[in-house]
C-alpha positions as CSV (number, residue, x, y, z in Angstrom):
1,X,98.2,122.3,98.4
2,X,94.6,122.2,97.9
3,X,94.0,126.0,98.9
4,X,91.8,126.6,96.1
5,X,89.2,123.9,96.7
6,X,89.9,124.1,100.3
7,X,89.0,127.4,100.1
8,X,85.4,126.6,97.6
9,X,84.6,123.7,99.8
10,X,84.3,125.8,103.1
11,X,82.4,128.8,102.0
12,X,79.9,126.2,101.2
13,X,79.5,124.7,104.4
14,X,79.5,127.9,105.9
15,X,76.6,128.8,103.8
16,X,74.6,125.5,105.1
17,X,75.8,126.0,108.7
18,X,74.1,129.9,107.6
19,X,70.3,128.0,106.2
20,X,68.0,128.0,109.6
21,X,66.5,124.9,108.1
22,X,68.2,122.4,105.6
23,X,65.2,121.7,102.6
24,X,66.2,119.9,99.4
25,X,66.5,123.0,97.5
26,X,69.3,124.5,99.3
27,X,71.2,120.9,99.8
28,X,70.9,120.4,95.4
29,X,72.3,124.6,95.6
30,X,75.2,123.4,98.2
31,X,75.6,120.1,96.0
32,X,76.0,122.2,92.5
33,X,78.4,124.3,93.9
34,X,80.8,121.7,95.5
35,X,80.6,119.8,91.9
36,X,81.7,122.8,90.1
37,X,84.5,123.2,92.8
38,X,85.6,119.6,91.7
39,X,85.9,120.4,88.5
40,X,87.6,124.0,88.9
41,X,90.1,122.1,90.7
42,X,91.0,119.8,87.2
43,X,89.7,116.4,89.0
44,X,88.8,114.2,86.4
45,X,85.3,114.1,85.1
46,X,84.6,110.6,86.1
47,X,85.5,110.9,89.6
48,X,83.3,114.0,90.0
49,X,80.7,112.1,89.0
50,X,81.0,108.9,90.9
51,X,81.9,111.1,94.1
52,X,78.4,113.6,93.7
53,X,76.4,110.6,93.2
54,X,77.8,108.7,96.4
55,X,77.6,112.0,98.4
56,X,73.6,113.0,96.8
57,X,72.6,109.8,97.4
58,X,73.9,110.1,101.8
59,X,73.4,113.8,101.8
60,X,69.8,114.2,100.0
61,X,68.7,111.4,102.7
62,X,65.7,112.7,105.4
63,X,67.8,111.4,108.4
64,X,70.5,114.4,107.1
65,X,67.5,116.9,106.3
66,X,66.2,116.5,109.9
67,X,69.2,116.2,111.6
68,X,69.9,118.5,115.1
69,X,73.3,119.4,112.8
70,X,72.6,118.6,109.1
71,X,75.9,120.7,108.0
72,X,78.0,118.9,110.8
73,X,76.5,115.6,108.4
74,X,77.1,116.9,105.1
75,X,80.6,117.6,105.8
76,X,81.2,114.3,107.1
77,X,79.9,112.9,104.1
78,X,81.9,115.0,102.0
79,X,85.0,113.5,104.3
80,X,83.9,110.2,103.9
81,X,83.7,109.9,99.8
82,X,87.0,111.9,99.3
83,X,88.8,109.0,101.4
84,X,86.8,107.4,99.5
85,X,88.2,108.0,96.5
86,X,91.7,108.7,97.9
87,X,92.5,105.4,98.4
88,X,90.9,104.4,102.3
89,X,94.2,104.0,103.7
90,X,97.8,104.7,103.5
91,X,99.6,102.3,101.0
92,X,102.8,101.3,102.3
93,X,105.8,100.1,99.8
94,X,106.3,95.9,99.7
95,X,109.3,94.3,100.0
96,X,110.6,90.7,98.4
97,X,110.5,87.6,100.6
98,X,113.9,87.4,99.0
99,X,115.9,90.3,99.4
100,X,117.1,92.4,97.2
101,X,113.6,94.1,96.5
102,X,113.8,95.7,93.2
103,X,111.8,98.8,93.2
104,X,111.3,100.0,89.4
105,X,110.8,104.2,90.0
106,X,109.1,105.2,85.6
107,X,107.5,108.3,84.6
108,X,107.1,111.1,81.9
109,X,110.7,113.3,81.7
110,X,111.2,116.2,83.6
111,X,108.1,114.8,86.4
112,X,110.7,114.4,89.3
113,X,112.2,110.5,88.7
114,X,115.7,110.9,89.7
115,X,114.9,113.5,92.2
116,X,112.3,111.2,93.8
117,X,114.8,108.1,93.9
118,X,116.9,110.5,96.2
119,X,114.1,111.1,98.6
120,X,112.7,107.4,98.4
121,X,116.3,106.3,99.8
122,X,116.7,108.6,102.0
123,X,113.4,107.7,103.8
124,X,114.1,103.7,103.6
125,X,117.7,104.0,105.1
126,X,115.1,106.4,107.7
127,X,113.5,103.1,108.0
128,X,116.5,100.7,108.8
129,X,116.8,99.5,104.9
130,X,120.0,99.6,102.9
131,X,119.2,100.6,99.5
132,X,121.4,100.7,96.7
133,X,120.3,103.5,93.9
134,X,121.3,102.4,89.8
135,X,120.2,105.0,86.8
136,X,119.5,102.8,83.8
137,X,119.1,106.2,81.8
138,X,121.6,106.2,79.1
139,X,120.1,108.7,76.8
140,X,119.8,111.8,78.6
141,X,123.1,113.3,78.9
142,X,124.6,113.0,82.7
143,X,121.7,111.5,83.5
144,X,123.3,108.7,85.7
145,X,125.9,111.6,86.7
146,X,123.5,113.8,88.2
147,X,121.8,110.8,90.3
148,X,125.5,109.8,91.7
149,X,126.0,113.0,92.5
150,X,122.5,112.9,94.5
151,X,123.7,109.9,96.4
152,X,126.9,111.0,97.1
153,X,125.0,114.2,99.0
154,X,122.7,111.9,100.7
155,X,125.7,109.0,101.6
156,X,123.9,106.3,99.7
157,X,125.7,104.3,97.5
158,X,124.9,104.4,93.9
159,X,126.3,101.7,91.1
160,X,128.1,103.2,88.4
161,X,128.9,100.3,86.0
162,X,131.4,99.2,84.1
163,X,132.4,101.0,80.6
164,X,130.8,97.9,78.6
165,X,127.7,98.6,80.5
166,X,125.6,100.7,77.9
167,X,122.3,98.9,77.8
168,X,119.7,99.4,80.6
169,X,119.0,95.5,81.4
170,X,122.5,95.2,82.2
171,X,122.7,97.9,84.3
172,X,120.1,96.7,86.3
173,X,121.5,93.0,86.4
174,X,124.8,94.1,87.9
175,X,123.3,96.5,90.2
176,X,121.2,93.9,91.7
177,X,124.6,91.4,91.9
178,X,126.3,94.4,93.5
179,X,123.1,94.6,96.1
180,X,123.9,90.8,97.1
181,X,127.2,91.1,97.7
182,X,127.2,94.0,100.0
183,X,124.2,93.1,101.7
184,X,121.7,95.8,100.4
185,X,118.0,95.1,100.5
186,X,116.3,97.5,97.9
187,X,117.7,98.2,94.9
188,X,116.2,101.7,93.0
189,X,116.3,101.4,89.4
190,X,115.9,105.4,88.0
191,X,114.7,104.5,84.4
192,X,114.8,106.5,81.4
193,X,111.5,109.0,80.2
194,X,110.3,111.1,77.6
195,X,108.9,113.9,76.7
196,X,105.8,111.7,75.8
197,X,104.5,107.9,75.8
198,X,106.0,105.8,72.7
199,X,106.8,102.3,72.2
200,X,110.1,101.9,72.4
201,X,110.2,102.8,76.0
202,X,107.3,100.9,77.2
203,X,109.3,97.6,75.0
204,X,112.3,98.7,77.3
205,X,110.5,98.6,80.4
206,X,108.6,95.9,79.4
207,X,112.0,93.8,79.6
208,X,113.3,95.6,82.9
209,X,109.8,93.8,84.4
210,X,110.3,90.7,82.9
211,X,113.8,90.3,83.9
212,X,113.9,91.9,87.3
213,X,110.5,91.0,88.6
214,X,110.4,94.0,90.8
215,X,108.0,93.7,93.7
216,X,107.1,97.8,93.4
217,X,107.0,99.9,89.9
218,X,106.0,103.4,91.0
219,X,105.0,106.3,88.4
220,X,106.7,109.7,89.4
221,X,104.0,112.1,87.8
222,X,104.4,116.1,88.0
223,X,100.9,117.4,89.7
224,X,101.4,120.8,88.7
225,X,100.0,118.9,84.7
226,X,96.5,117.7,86.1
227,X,94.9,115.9,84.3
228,X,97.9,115.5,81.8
229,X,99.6,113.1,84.8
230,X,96.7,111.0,85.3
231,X,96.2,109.7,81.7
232,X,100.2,109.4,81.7
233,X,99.8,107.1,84.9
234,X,96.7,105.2,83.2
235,X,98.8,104.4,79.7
236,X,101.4,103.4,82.0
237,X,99.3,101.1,84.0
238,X,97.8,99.2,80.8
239,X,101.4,98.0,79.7
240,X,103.4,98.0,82.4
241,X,101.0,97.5,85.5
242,X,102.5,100.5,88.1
243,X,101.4,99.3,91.7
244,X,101.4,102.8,93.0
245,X,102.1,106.3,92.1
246,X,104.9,109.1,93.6
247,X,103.0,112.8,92.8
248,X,105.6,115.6,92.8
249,X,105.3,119.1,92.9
250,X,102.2,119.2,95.6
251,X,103.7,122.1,97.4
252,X,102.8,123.9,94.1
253,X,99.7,122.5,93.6
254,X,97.0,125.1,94.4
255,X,94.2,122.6,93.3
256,X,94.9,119.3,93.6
257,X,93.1,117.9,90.7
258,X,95.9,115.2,90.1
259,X,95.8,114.1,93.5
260,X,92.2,112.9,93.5
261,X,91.9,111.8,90.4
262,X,95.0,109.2,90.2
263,X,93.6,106.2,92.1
264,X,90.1,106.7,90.8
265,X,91.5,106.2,87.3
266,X,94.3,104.0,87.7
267,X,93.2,101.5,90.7
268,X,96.1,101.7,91.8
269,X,97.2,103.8,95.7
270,X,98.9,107.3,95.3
271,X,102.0,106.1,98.0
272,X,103.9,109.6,98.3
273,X,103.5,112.9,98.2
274,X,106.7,115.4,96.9
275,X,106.4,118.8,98.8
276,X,109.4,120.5,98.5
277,X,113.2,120.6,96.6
278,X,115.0,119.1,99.9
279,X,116.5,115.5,100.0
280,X,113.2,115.0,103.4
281,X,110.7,116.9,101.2
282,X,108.6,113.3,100.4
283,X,105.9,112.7,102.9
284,X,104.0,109.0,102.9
285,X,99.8,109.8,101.5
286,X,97.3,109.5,103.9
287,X,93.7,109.8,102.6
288,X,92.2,110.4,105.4
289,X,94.4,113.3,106.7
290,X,94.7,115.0,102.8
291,X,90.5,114.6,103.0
292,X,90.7,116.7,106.6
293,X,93.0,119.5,105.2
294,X,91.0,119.4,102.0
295,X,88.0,120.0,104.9
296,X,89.8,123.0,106.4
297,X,90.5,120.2,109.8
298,X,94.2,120.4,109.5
299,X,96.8,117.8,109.6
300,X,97.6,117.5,113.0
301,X,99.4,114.2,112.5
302,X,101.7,114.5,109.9
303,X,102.4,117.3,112.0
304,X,103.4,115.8,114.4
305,X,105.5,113.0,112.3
306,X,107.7,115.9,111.3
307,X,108.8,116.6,114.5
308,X,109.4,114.0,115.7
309,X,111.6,113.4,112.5
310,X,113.7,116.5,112.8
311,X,113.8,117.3,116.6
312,X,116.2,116.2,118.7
313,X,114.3,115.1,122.4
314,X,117.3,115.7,124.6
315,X,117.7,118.8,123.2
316,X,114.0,119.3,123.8
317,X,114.6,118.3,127.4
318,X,117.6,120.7,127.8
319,X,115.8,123.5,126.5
320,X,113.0,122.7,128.6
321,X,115.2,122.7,131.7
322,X,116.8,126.2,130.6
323,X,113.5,127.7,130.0
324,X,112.2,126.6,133.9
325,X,115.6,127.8,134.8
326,X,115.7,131.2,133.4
327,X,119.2,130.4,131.5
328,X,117.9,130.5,128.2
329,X,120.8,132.4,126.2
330,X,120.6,133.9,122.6
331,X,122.5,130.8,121.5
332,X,119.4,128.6,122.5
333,X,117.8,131.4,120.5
334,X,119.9,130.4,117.1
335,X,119.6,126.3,118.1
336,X,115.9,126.7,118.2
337,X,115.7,128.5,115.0
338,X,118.0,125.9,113.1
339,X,115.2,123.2,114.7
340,X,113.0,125.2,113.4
341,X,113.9,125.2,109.9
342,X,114.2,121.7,110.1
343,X,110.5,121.2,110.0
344,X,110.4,122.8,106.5
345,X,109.1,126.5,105.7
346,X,106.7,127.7,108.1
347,X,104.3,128.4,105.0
348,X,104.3,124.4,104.8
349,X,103.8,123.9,108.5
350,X,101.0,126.5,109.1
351,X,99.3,124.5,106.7
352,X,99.0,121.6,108.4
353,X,96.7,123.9,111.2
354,X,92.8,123.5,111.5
355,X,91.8,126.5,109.9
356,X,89.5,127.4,112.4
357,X,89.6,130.7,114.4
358,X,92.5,132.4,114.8
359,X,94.1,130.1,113.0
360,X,92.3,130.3,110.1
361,X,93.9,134.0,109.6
362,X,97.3,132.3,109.6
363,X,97.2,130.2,106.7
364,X,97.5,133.7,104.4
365,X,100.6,134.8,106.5
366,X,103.7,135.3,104.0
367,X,107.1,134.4,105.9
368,X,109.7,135.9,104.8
369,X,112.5,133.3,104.8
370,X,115.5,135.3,105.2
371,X,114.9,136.5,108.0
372,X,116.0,133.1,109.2
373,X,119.1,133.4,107.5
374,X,120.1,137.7,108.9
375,X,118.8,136.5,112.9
376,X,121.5,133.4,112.6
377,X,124.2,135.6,111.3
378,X,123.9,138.6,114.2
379,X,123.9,135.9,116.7
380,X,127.1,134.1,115.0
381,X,128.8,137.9,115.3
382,X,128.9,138.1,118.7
383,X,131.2,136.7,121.2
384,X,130.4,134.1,123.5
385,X,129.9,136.0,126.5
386,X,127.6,138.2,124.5
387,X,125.6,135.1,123.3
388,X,125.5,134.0,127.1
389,X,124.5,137.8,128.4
390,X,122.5,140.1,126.1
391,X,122.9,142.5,128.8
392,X,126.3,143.5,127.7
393,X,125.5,144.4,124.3
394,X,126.3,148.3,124.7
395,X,126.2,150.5,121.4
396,X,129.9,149.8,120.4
397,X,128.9,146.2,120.5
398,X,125.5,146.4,118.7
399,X,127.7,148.5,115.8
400,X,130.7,145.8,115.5
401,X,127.8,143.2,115.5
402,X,125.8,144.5,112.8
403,X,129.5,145.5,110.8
404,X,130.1,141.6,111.0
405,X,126.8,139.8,109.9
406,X,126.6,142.8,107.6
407,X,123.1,143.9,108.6
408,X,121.8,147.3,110.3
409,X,122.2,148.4,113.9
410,X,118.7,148.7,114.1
411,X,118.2,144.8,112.6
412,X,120.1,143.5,115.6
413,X,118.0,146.2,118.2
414,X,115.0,143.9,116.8
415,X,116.7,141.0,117.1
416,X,117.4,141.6,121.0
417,X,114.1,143.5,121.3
418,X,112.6,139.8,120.3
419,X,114.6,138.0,121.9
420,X,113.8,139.5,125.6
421,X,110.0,139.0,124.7
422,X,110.1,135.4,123.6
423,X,112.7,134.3,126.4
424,X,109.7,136.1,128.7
425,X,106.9,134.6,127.0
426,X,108.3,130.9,126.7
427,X,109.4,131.2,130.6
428,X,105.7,131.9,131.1
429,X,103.9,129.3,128.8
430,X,106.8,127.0,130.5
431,X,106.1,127.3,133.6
432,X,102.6,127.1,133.1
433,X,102.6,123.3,130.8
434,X,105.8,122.0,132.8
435,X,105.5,123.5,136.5
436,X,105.4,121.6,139.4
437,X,102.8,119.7,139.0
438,X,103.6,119.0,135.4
439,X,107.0,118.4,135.8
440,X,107.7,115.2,134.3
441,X,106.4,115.9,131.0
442,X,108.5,116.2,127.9
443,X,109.0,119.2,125.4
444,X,107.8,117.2,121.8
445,X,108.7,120.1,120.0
446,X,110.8,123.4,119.8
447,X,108.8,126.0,120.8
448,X,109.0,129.2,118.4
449,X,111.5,131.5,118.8
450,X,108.8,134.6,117.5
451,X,106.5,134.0,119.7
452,X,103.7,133.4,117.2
C-alpha cells in the first residue's frame, strides 16, 4: 500500500538531502512536487490543500532554511501533518455500559461488509469478547447464507432467525435477545447495500439506529474506488452519522488516496485497515505508523504485533534450544515455514521494513508463494528418520521423495542444499544473539528458514 507515493515522496527528499544549501526557491520546487504527488495518489483536493498550507507555512520558515539538517526537518514536517490528517491517534471500537454492544457494520455493495464482519469477530473473540454475528440482508440472494457459512469457519456463532423473520428490524431485535441469553457482549449487524446511495436504504438504516441504538456504525468502503469511497462515506455520515470507517482492499492499494482522504472529509477516525482475503487479514490504523511507511521509515511495530499474534513462544524457545544444540532437523525446517506463513505473504511483511539500505532493495523482491507449498510437500515425503537425519538421503531416497510430493529430484537437491546452509547460518547468528552471555533471552520470532 502506498508504494506509489511512497515512492514520489522519497525521491524528493533525496533531492533536498542532494541541495548544498536549502533557499526558498528549491523548498517552493520540493513543495510543488510533493503536492502533485498528493494528487497523483487520488487524495481529495481539499486535504491537499489544507495539508500544503500547514506544511508551507512550518517548512518555508527561516529556522528550517538555516537549519544544520533542513531535509532531516522537512521530512518531519511532512510526518507531522500526514498524522495530522490521519486521525492523531489510533481509534479504538466502544463498547455499551450495558452489554450487548450493538455494532452496526453499512457500506456500498460489493466494498467488503460481510467479509469484514468475519474479521471484526474474529479479532474481538482475539480480544476476550463474545460476539454474536446477525445478517439483516434479505435482498441479496444467500446473503445471510454466505455470512453463516463465514462464522461457522471461524467458530462464531451466527443467528439465523426464524422463518417469519423477513424484515431487517426484526432480525436485529431477536439477535440482540439471542445475545442476552447466551451471554454474548457484541452483537454484529451485516446490513444490506447497494450498488449506489438511495433512500430507501438510508430510511432502513435510519430505523436500525433508532431502534438498536448501537454504540459503533462503521462504513466498510473498497479503497481500490478513491475518491468514489470517500464521498460514499461522507453521504453516509450526513444521514446516518458513521463513527468510524473499515477501508478494504489496502493490500491492493498502490496509492492510497482513500486512506488520507476519509477522516479529512468525514470527521470521523479510519479504525481498520483490510489487507488481505484471510479471516486475520484486518489490522487496527495507526496514523502515525501509516505516516512512517508512507516516509519510507517502515512499520516496525505492527511488525512486531503480528508476531506476536501468530507465533507460538514455547515453540520459539524450543527452537531456540535446538538451534544452540545443533539438533535442528528438517522437520523444524517445515514448522518454521508453516510459522512463517502465518505472518501473512512475505511481500506484506517486507513492507513493513525501513526502506533504507539494503533494505530498501527488498521491497521489489517478487516471492514466489508456492514455493512454500512444493518445500512442505518433499519434507512430508520422507520418513521420519529421514526428517531427523538428512544425511541418509542417498539417491534412491531423493527419487522416491521427489515421486511422492510429485516434484523433481533436483527440487529436493535444493531443498537439502538450503537446508544445510540455513541450519549453518541460524547456528551461527544463534550462537552469536543467545550465547553464553546472552543466554536468557527469548527467540520473539521464527527466524527464516532461507536465510534472507
Amino acid at each position: 500500500m502506498f508504494e506509489s507515493l511512497s515512492d514520489k515522496l522519497q525521491r524528493v527528499f533525496k533531492n533536498l538531502r542532494g541541495e548544498g544549501k536549502l533557499t526558498a526557491e528549491n523548498m517552493e520546487s520540493a513543495l510543488k512536487e510533493i503536492r502533485m504527488a498528493l494528487l497523483e495518489a487520488d487524495v481529495h483536493f481539499k486535504v491537499v490543500k489544507a495539508f500544503m498550507e500547514g506544511v508551507r507555512t512550518k517548512a518555508m520558515g527561516q529556522e528550517v532554511l538555516t537549519s544544520f539538517t533542513p531535509a532531516q526537518q522537512v521530512i518531519k514536517i511532512v510526518r507531522d501533518e500526514l498524522v495530522a490528517i490521519l486521525g492523531t491517534h489510533a481509534s479504538r471500537l466502544r463498547t455499551a455500559n450495558t452489554p450487548p454492544t450493538i455494532m452496526l457494520i453499512v457500506g456500498l455493495q460489493g466494498s467488503g461488509k460481510t467479509t469484514s464482519t468475519g474479521k471484526l469477530a474474529r479479532l474481538l473473540a482475539k480480544q476476550g469478547h463474545r460476539p454474536l454475528l446477525v445478517s439483516v440482508d434479505v435482498y441479496r440472494p444467500a446473503a445471510r447464507q454466505q455470512l453463516s457459512v463465514l462464522a461457522k469457519d471461524l467458530s462464531m456463532p451466527c443467528y439465523e432467525g426464524k422463518p417469519e423473520e423477513v424484515k431487517p428490524l426484526d432480525l436485529a431485535k431477536s439477535a440482540r435477545r439471542e445475545a442476552e441469553q447466551t451471554a454474548r457482549d457484541i452483537v454484529l449487524v451485516d446490513t444490506a447495500g447497494r450498488l449506489h446511495i438511495d433512500e430507501e436504504l438510508m430510511v432502513e438504516l435510519s430505523e436500525l439506529k433508532s431502534a438498536l441504538n448501537p454504540t459503533e456504525i462503521l462504513f466498510v468502503a473498497d479503497a481500490m474506488t478513491g475518491q468514489d469511497a470517500v464521498k460514499s462515506a461522507e453521504e453516509f455520515h450526513k444521514r446516518l452519522g458513521i463513527t468510524g470507517v473499515i477501508l478494504t482492499k489496502m493490500d491492493g492499494d498502490a496509492r492510497g488516496g482513500a486512506a488520507l482522504s476519509i477522516r479529512q472529509i468525514t470527521g470521523q477516525p479510519l479504525k481498520f485497515v483490510g489487507t488481505g482475503e484471510k479471516p486475520d487479514a484486518l489490522e487496527a490504523f495507526h496514523p502515525d505508523r501509516i505516516a512512517n511507511r508512507i516516509l519510507g521509515m517502515g512499520d516496525v511495530l505492527s511488525f512486531i504485533d503480528k508476531v506476536q499474534e501468530a507465533v507460538d513462544q514455547k515453540k520459539a524457545e524450543e527452537m531456540q534450544r535446538k538451534l544452540l544444540t545443533d539438533e535442528f532437523t528438517l522437520e523444524d525446517f517445515r514448522d518454521q515455514l508453516k510459522q512463517l506463513r502465518k505472518l501473512g505473504s512475505l511481500e506484506s511483511l517486507l513492507g513493513h521494513l525501513p526502506q533504507v539500505g539494503m533494505l530498501k532493495e527488498l521491497k521489489n523482491t517478487k516471492v514466489d508463494e508456492k514455493e512454500f507449498t512444493r518445500v512442505v510437500a518433499i519434507i512430508d515425503s520422507m520418513t521420519p528418520a529421514e526428517r531427523d537425519n538428512h544425511m541418509i538421503i542417498n539417491g534412491s531416497r531423493r527419487r522416491r521423495i521427489a515421486r511422492g510430493s510429485g516434484t523433481s529430484v533436483n527440487d529436493v537437491n535444493n531443498l537439502l542444499k538450503q537446508y544445510s546452509q540455513a541450519r549453518k547460518m541460524m547456528k551461527t547468528m544463534s550462537s552469536g544473539l543467545f550465547g553464553k552471555k546472552q543466554g536468557k533471552m527469548k527467540l520473539p520470532f521464527p527466524l527464516n528458514p532461507f536465510g534472507g
